[in-house]
PADO-867878 format. One record per residue: x, y, z of N, C-alpha, C in turn; chain; residue number from 1; residue in one letter. Coordinates in steps of 0.2 Angstrom, whole numbers. Layout:
ATOM    n.X    n.Y    n.Z   ca.X   ca.Y   ca.Z    c.X    c.Y    c.Z  unit  pos  code
ATOM      X      Y      Z      X      Y      Z      X      Y      Z     A  NUM     A
...
END
This chain:
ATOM    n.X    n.Y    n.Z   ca.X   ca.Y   ca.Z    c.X    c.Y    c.Z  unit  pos  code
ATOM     87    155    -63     91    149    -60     91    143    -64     A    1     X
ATOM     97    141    -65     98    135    -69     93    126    -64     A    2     X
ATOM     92    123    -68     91    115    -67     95    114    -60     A    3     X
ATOM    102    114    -60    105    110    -56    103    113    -49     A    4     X
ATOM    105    121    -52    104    124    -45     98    127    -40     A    5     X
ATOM     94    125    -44     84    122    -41     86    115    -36     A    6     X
ATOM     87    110    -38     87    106    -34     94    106    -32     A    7     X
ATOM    102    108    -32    105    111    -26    102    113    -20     A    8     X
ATOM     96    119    -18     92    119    -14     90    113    -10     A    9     X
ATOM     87    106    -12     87    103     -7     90    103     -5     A   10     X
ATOM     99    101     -6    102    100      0    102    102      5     A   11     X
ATOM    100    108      8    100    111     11     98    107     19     A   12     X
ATOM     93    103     18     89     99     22     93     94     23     A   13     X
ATOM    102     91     21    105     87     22    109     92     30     A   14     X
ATOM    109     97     31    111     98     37    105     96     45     A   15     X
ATOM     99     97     42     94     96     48     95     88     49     A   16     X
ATOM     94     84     45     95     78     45    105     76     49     A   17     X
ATOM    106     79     47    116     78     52    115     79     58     A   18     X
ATOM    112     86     59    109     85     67    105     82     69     A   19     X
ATOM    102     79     67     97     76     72    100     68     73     A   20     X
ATOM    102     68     69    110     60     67    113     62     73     A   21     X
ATOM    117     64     76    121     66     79    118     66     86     A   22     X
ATOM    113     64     88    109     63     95    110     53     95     A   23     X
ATOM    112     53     89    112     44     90    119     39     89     A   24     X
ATOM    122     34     90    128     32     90    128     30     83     A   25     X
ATOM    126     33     79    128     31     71    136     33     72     A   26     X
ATOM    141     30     69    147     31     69    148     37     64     A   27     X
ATOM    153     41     66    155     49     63    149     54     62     A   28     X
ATOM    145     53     67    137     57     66    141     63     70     A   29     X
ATOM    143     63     74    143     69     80    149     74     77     A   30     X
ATOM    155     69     73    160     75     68    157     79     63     A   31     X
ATOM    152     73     58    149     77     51    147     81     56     A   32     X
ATOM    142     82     60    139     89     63    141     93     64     A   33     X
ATOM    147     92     67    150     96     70    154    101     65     A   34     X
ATOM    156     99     60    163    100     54    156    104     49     A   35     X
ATOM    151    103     48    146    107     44    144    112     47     A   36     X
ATOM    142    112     52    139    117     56    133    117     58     A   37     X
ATOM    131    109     56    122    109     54    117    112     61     A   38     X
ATOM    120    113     66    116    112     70    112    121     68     A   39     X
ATOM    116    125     66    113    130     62    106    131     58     A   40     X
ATOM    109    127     52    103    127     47     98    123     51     A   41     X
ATOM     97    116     55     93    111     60     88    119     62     A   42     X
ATOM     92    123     68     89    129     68     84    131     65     A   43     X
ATOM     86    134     59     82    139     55     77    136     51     A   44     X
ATOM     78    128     50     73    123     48     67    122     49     A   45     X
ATOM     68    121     57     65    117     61     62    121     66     A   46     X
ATOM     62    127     67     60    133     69     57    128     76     A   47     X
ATOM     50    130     79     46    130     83     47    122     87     A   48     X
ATOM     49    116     79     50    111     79     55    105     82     A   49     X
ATOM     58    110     83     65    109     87     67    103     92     A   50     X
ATOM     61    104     96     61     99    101     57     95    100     A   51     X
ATOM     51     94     96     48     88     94     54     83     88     A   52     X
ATOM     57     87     87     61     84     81     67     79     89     A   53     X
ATOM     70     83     92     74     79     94     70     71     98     A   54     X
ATOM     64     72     99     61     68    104     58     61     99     A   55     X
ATOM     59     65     92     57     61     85     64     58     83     A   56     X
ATOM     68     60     84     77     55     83     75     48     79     A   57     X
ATOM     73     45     85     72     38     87     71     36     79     A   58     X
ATOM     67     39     73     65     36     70     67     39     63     A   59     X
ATOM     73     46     63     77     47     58     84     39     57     A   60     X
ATOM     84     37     66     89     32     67     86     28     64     A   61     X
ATOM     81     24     65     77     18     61     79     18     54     A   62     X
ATOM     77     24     54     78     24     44     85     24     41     A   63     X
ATOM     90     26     46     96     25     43     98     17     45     A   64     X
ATOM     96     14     51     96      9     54     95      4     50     A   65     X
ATOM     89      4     48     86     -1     44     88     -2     36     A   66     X
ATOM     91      3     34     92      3     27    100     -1     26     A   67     X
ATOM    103      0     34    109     -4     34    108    -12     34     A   68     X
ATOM    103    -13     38    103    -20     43    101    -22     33     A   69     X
ATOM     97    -21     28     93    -23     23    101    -24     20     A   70     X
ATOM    106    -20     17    112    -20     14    114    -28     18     A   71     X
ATOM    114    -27     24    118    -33     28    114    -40     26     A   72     X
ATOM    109    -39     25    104    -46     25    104    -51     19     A   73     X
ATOM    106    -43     13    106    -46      6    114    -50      5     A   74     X
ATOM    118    -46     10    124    -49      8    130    -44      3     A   75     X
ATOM    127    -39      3    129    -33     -2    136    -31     -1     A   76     X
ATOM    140    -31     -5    147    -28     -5    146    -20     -8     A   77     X
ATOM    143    -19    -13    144    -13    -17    137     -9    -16     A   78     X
ATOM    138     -5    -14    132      3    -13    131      7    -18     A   79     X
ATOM    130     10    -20    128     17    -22    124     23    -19     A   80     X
ATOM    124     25    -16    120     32    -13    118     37    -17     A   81     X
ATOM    112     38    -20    110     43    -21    109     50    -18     A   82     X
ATOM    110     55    -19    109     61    -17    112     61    -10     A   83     X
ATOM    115     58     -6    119     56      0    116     62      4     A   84     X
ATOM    118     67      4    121     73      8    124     72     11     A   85     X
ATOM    125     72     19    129     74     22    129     64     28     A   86     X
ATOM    128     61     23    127     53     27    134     52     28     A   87     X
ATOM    134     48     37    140     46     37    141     37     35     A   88     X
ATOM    136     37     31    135     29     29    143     27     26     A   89     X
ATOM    147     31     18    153     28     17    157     28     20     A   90     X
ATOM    159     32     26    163     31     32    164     24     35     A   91     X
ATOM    158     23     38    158     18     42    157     12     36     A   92     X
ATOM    157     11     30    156      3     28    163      3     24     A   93     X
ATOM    165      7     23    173      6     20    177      4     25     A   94     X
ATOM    177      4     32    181      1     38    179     -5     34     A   95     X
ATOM    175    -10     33    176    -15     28    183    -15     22     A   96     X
ATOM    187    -18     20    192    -15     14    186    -20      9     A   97     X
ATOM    181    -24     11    177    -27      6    172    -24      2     A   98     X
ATOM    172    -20      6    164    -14      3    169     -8     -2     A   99     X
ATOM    165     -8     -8    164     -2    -12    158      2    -10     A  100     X
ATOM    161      8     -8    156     14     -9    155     20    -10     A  101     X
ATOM    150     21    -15    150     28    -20    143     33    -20     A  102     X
ATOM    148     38    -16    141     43    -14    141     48    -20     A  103     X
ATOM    134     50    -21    133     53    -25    127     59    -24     A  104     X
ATOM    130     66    -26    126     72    -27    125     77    -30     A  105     X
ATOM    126     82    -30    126     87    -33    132     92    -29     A  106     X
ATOM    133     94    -35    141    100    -35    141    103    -26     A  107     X
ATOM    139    106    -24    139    111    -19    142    105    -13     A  108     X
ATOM    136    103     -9    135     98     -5    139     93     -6     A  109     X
ATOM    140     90    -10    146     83    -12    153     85    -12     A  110     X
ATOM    155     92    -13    161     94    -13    160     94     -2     A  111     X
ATOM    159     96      0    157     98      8    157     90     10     A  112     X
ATOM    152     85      8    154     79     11    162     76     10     A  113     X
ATOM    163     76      4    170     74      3    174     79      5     A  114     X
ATOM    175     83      9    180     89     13    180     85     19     A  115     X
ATOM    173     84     21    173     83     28    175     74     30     A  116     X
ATOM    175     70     25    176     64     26    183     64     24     A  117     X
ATOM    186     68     20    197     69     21    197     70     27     A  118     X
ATOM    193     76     32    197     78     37    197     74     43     A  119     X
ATOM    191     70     42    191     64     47    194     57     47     A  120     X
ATOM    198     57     41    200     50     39    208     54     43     A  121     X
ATOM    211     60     37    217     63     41    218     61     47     A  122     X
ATOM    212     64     51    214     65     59    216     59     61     A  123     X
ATOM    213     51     57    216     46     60    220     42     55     A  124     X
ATOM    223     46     52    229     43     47    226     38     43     A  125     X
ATOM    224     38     40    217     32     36    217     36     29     A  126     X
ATOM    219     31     25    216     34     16    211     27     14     A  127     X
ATOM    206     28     13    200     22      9    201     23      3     A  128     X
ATOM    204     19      0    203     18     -8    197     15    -10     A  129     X
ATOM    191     14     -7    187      8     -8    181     13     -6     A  130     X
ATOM    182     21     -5    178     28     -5    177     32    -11     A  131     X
ATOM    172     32    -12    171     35    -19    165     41    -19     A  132     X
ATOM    165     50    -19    162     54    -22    162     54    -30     A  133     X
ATOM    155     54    -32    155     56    -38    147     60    -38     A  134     X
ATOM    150     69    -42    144     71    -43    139     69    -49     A  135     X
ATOM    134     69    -47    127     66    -52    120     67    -50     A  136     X
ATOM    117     69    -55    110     71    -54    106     66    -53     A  137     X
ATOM    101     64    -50     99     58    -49     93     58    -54     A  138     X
ATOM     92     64    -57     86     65    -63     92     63    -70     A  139     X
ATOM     98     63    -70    101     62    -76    106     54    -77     A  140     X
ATOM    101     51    -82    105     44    -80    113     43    -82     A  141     X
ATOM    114     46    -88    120     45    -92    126     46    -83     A  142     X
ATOM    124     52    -78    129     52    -73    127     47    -71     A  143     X
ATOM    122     45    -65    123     40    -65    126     34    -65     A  144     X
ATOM    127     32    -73    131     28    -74    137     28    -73     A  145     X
ATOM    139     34    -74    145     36    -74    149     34    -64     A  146     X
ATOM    143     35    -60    144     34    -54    145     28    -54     A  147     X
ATOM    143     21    -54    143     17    -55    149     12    -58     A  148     X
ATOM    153     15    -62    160     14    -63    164      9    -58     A  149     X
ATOM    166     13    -51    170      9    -49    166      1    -49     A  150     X
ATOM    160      1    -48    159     -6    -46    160    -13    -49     A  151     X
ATOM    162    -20    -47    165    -25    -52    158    -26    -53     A  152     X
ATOM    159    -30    -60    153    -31    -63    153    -41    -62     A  153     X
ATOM    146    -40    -61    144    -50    -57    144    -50    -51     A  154     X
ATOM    145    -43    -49    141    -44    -41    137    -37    -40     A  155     X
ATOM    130    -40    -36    126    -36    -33    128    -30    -30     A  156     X
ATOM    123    -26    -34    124    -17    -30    117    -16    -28     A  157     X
ATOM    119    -12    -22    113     -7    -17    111      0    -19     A  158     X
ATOM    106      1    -20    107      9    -24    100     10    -17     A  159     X
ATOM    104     16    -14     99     20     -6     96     27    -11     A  160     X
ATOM     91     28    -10     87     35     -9     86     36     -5     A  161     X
ATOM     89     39      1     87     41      7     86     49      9     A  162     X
ATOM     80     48     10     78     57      9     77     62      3     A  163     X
ATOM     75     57     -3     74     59     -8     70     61    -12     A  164     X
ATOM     65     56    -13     59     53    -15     53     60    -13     A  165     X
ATOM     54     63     -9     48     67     -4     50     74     -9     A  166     X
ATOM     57     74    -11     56     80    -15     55     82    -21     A  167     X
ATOM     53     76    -25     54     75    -32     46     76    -34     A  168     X
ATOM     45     78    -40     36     77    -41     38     70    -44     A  169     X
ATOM     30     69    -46     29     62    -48     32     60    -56     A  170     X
ATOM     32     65    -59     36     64    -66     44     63    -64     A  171     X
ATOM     46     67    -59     51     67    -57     53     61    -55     A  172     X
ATOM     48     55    -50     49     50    -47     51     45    -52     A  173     X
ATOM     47     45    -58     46     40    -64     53     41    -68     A  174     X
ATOM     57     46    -68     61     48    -73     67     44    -68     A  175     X
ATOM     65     46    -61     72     43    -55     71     34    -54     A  176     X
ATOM     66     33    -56     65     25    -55     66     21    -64     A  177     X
ATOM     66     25    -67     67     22    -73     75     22    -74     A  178     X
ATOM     78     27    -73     86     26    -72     87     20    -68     A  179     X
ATOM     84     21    -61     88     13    -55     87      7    -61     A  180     X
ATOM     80      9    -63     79      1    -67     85     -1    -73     A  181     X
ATOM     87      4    -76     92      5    -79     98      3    -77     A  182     X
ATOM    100      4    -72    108      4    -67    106     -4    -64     A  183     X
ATOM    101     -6    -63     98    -11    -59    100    -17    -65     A  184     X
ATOM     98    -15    -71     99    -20    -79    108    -23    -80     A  185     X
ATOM    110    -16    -79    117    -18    -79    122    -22    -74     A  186     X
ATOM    119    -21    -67    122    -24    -61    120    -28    -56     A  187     X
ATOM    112    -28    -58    109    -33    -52    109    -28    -48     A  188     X
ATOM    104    -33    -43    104    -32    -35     97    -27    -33     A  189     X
ATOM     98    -22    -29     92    -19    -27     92    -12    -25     A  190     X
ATOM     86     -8    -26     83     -2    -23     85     -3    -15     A  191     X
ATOM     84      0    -13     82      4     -4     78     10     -4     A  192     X
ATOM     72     11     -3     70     18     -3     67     14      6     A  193     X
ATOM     72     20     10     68     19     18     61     22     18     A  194     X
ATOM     61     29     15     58     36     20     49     34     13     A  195     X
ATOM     48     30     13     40     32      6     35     34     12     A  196     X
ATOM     32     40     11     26     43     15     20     43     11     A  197     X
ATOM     16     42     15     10     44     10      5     50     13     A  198     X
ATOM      2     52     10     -3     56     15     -8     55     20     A  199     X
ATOM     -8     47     22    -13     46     26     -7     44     33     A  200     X
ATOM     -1     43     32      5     45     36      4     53     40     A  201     X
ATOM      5     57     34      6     65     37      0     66     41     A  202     X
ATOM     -5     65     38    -11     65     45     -8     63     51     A  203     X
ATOM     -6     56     52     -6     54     58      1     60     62     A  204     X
ATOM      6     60     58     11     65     59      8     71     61     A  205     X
ATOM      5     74     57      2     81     60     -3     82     66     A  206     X
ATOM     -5     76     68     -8     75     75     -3     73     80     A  207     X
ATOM      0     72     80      6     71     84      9     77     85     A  208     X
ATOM     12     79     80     17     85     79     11     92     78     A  209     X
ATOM     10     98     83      7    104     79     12    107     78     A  210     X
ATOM     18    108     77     22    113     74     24    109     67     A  211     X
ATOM     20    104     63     25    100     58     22    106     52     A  212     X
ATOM     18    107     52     14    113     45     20    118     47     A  213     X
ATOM     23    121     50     26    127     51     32    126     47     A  214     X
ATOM     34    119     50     42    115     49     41    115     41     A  215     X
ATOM     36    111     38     36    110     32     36    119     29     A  216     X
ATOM     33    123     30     32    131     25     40    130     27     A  217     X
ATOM     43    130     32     53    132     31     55    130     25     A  218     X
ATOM     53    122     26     58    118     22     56    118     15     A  219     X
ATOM     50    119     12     48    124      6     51    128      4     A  220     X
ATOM     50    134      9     53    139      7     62    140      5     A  221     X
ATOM     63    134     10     72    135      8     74    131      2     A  222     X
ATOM     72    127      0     70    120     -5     65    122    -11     A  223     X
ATOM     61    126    -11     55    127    -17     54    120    -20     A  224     X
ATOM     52    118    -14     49    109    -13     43    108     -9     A  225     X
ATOM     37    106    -12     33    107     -7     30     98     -6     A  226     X
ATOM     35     96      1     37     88      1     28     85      1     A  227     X
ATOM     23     89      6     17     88      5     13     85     -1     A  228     X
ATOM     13     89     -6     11     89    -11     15     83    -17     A  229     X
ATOM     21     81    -17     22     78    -19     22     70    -15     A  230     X
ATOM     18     68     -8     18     64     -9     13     57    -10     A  231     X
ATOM     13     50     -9     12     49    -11      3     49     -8     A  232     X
ATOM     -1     46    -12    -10     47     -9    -11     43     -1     A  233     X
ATOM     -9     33     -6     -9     31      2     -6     22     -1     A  234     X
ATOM     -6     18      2     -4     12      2     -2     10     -6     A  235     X
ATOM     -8      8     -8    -12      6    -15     -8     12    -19     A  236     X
ATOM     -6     19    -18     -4     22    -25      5     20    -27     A  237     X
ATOM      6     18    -18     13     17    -18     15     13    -22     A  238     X
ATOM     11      4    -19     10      1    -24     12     -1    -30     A  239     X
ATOM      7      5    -32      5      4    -40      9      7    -43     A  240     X
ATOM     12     13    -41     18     18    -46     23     12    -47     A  241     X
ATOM     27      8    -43     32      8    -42     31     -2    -46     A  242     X
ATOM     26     -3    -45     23    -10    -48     22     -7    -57     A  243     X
ATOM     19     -2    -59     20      1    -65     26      4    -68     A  244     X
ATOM     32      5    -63     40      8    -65     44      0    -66     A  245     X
ATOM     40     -6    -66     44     -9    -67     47    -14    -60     A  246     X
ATOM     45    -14    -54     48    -15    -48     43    -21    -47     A  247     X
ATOM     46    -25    -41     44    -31    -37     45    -27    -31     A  248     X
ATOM     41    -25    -27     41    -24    -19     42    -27    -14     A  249     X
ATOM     44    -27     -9     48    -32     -4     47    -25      4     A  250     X
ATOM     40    -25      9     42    -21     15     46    -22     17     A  251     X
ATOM     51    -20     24     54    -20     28     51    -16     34     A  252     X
ATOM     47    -15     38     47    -12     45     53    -10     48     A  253     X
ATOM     51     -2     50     56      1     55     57     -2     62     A  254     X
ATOM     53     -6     65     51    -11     71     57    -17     70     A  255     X
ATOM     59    -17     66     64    -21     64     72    -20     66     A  256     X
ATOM     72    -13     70     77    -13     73     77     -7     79     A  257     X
ATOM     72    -10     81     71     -5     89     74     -7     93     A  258     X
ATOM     78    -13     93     81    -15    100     87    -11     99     A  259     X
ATOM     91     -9     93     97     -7     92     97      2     89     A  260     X
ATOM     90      4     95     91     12     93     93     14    100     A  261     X
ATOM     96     19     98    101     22    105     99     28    106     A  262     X
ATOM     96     31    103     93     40    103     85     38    107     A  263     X
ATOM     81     31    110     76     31    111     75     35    119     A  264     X
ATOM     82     34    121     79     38    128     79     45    130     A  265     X
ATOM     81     47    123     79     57    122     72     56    122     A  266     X
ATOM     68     52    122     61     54    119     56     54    123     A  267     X
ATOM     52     58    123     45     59    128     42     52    126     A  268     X
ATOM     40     50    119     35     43    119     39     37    125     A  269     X
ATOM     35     37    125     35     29    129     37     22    123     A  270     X
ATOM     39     17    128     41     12    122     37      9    118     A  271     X
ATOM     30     10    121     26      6    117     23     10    110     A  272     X
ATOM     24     18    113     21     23    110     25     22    102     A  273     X
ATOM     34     22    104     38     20    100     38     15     96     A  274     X
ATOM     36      7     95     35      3     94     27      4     90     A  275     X
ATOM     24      8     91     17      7     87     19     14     82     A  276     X
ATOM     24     18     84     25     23     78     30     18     73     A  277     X
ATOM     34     16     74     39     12     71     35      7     66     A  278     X
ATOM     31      6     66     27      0     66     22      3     59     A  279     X
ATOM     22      8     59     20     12     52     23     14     48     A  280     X
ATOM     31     15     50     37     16     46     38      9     41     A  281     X
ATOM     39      9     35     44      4     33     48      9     26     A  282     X
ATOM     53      3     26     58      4     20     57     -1     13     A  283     X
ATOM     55      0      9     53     -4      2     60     -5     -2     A  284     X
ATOM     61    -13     -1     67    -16     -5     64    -19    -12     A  285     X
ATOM     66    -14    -19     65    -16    -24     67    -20    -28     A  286     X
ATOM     67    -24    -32     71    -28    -37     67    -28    -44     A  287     X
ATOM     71    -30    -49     67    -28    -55     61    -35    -56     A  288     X
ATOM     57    -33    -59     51    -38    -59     54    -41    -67     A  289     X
ATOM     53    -47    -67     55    -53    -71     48    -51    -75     A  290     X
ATOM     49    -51    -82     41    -51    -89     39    -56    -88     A  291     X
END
């Protein structure tokens, strides 16, 4: 098995993630679902998990939630997405004609988002010029750069990781963080990683969730990812990898937009249960540290 098509495999984990989308009022969540089939692979993912995952919505939406409200805060015209899969994020920010947006992934999965966003522009007579697929390895920077293309240069770009980070090792993380710093050199502006875990996170997940061990051996085995393993120890390593790659950190908390989650009343927690798990989640907005 060639490079590309080892990590092809994660994609795989871009349909679990579509369904579980598709429970909340993200705009075009309920089409991509539907048009992919995810609800299938969500299935065979998520095995036993199925229903803790839907009652757990609440905070897939956060993290799509919050990485939008941060783009909104800084004032950002221009995106870049890494590894996208199956996000209905270009969809909805090109309804802007002022936003450029360039999703970006690997062959298999990127060709299937770009199918499904013709056929949903089609069905309402809509062409975005200002939508942009390019395939690119997020371990290789020359692509990359190459993605970044459309952008005009003198204004700030957003580069999202979202759902990314959990499956890379840690040589892997430095080789993907040493790139952004790269693309960051040339255009300004800022990282977004929503989803950094640590281990002292999965513990509290694991108590919460007894089917999450189960969930995790699936999504291994479909992925040959063992997200576990590669994440981070706990606060302090987060910190320091990311402070040693060159970055200035900036939290964000997922509490930061629970008034405007619409998936909260699938959920068995209570609000406050909500509010104190949210409360652990944040999103890290990067910027390059000054020598």
């Amino acid at each position: 098995m060639g490079e590309g098509e080892a990590y092809e495999k994660i994609s795989y984990t871009a349909k679990l993630v579509a369904h579980i989308r598709s429970f909340t009022d993200i705009p075009f969540t309920k089409e991509i679902a539907a048009a992919s089939g995810a609800e299938t692979d969500f299935q065979t993912l998520a095995g036993q998990s199925a229903e803790f995952m839907t009652h757990f919505a609440f905070n897939w939406e956060a993290r799509y939630k919050t990485t939008d409200q941060i783009i909104a805060r800084y004032h950002i015209t221009q995106v870049l997405e890494i590894a996208a899969g199956l996000s209905p994020r270009g969809l909805a920010m090109t309804e802007d004609p002022n936003v450029v947006y360039v999703a970006t992934d690997l062959p298999e999965i990127l060709e299937q988002e770009k199918a499904i966003a013709e056929s949903i522009l089609a069905k309402m007579n809509i062409h975005r010029s200002n939508l942009y697929y390019r395939i690119a390895n997020a371990l290789d920077q020359e692509s990359l750069l190459q993605a970044a293309i459309p952008f005009q240069s003198g204004k700030p770009i957003a580069i999202i990781t979202e759902g990314l980070l959990g499956y890379l090792t840690r040589d892997e993380k430095e080789t993907l963080a040493g790139n952004i710093r790269d693309l960051l050199k040339q255009h300004d502006g800022i990282w977004i990683i929503p989803d950094v875990s640590t281990k002292q996170l999965w513990k509290f997940l694991s108590q919460e969730d007894d089917t999450m061990q189960q969930r995790m051996q699936n999504i291994t085995g479909a992925t040959g990812r063992n997200i576990e393993t590669n994440t981070f120890e706990d606060e302090n390593d987060v910190r320091q990898f990311f402070t040693n790659t060159g970055f200035t950190i900036e939290e964000y908390p997922y509490s930061n937009v629970l008034e405007d989650l619409s998936s909260v009343k699938l959920s068995k927690f209570k609000r406050e249960e909500i509010l104190e798990i949210l409360q652990m989640f944040k999103a890290l907005i990067l910027t390059i540290r000054s020598s």
